[in-house]
DOVOLO-999305 format. One record per residue (C-alpha): residue number from 1; x, y, z. Coordinates in pm, whole numbers. Example, Ala and Ser with C-alpha at 12.3 -4.5 7.8 and 13.67 -1.06 7.14 Angstrom:
<atoms>
+-----+--------+--------+--------+
! pos !     px !     py !     pz !
+-----+--------+--------+--------+
!   1 !   1230 !   -450 !    780 !
!   2 !   1367 !   -106 !    714 !
+-----+--------+--------+--------+
</atoms>
This chain:
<atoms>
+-----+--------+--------+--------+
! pos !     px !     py !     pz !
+-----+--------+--------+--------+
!   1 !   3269 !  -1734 !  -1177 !
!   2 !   3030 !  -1962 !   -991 !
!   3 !   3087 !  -1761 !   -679 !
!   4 !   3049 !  -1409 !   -863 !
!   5 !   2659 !  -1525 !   -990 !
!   6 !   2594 !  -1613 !   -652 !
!   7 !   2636 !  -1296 !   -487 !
!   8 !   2543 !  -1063 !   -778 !
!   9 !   2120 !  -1020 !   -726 !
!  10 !   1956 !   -791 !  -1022 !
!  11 !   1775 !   -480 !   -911 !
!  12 !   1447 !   -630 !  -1031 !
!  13 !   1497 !   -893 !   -710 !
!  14 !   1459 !   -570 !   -459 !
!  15 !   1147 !   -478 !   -659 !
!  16 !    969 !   -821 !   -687 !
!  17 !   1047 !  -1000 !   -346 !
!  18 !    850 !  -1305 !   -298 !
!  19 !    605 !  -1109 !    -66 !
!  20 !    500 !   -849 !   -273 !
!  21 !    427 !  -1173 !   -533 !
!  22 !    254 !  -1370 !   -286 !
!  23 !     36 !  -1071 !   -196 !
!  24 !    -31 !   -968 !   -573 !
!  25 !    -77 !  -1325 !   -624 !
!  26 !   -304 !  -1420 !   -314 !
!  27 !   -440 !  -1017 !   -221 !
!  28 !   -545 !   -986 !    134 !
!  29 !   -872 !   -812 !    218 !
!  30 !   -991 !   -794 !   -122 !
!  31 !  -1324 !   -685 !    -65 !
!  32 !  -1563 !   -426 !    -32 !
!  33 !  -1669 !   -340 !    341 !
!  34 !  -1984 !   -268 !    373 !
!  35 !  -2137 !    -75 !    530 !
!  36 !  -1837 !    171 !    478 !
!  37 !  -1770 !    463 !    729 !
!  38 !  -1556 !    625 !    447 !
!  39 !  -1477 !    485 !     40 !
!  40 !  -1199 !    634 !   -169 !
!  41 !  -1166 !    582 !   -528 !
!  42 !   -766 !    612 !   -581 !
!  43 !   -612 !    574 !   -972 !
!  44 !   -296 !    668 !  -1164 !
!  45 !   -429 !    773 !  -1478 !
!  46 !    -37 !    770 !  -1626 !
!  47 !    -42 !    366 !  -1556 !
!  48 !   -428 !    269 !  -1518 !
!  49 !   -415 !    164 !  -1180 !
!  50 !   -759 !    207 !  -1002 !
!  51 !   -777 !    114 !   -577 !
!  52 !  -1134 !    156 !   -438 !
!  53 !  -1059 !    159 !    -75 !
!  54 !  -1375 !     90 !    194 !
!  55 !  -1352 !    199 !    564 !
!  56 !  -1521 !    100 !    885 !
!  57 !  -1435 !    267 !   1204 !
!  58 !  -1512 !    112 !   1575 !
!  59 !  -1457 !    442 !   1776 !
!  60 !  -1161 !    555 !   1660 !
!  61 !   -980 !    217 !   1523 !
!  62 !   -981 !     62 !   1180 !
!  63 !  -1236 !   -185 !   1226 !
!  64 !  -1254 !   -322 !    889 !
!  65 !  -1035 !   -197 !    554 !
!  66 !  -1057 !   -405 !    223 !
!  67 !   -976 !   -320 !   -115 !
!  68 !  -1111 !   -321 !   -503 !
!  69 !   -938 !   -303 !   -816 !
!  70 !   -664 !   -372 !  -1067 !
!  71 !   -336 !   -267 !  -1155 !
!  72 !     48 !   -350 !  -1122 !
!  73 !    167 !   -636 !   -915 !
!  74 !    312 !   -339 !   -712 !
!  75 !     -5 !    -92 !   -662 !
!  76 !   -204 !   -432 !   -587 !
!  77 !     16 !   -550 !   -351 !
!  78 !     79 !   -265 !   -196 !
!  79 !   -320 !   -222 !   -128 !
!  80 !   -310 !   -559 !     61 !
!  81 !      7 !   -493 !    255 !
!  82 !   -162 !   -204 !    341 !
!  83 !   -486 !   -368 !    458 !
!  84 !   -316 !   -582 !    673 !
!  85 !    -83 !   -364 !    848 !
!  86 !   -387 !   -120 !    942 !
!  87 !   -675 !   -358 !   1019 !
!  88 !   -748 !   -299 !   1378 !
!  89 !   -489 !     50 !   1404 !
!  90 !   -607 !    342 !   1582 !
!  91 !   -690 !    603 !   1336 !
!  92 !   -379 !    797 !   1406 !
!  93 !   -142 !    495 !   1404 !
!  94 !   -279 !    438 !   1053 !
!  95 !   -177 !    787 !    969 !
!  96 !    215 !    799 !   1133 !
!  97 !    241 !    391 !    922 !
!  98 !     80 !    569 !    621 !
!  99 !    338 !    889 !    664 !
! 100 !    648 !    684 !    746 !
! 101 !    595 !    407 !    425 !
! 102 !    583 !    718 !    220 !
! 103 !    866 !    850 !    373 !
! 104 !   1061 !    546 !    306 !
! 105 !    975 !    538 !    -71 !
! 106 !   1113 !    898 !    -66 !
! 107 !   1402 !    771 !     86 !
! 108 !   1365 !    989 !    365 !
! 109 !   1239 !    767 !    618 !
! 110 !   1357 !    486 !    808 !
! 111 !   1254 !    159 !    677 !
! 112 !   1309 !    -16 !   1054 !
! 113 !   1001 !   -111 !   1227 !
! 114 !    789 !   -157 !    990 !
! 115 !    747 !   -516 !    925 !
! 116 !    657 !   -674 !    605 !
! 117 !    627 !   -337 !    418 !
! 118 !   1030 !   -304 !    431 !
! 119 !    946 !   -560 !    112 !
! 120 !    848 !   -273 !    -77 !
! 121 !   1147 !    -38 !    -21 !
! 122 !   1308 !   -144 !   -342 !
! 123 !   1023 !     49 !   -539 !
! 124 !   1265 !    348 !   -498 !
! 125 !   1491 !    266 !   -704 !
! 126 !   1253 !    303 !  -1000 !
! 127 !   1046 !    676 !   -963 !
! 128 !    761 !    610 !  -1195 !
! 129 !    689 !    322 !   -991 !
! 130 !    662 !    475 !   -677 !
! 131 !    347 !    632 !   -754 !
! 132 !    250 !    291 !   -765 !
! 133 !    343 !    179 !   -451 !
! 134 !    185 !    478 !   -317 !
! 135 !   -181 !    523 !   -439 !
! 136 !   -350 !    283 !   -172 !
! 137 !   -140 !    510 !    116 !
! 138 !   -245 !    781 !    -35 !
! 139 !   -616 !    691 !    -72 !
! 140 !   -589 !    583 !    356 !
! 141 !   -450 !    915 !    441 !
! 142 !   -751 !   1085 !    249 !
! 143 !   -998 !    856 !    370 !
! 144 !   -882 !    903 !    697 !
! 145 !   -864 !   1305 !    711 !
! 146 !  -1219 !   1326 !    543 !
! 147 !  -1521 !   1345 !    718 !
! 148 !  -1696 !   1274 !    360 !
! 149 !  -1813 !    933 !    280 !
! 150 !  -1687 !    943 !    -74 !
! 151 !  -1381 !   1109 !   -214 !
! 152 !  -1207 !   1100 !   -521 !
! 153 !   -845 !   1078 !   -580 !
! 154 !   -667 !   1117 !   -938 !
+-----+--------+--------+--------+
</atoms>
């Protein structure tokens, strides 16, 4: 019996890995940049979550991203995951990460390569939560196809 406990592991384990915790816990770039080349206010209205994500560009690169706001441990962490695998990213390298961790949470993607985000694959197992997961990804793709310095997302 001893041996059956050990290798059963609930779903909920998949969903709340230690390094979506630790970034909920301890967020990465949360912060305003400012000046901001672009600022997108991001929120689920069916779960309250609210991102306000801030922009600078050097050129064509991510300069600086950070993050506002509150919600899930999920949409949180997911906002600093996100800051940290696009600080510095060409534009467009932001965009195929951005694509491709969307793509994974519609389980139509490949979940290789893509480093510490492969935490957050378990999200698809539960579809009102992938929204969630989502919203910051979302709020970086329209931040970086706009040319406005404000957008709104709902």
């Amino acid at each position: 019996m001893a041996n059956m406990a050990a290798s059963f592991t609930p779903v909920d384990d998949d969903l709340y890995r230690e390094i979506i915790l630790d970034h909920y816990r301890r967020p990465r770039h949360k912060h305003a940049v400012v000046p901001a080349d672009r600022t997108v206010e991001a929120n689920n209205p069916l779960c309250g979550d609210e991102i306000d994500l801030t922009l600078r560009f050097d050129g064509d690169d991510v300069a600086e991203i950070g993050f506002e706001g509150r919600g899930c441990s999920i949409s949180q962490a997911s906002a600093s995951m996100l800051c940290e695998a696009v600080a510095g990213l060409p534009a467009d390298d932001a965009r195929m990460l951005a694509h491709r961790f969307r793509d994974m949470l519609k389980g139509e993607g490949d979940d290789s390569d893509i480093g510490d985000l492969e935490a957050l694959s378990g999200v698809r197992a539960y579809p009102m939560r992938v929204k969630c997961a989502t919203l910051a990804w979302n709020a970086l793709l329209q931040a970086l196809d706009s040319d406005d310095t404000a957008v709104n997302e709902t």
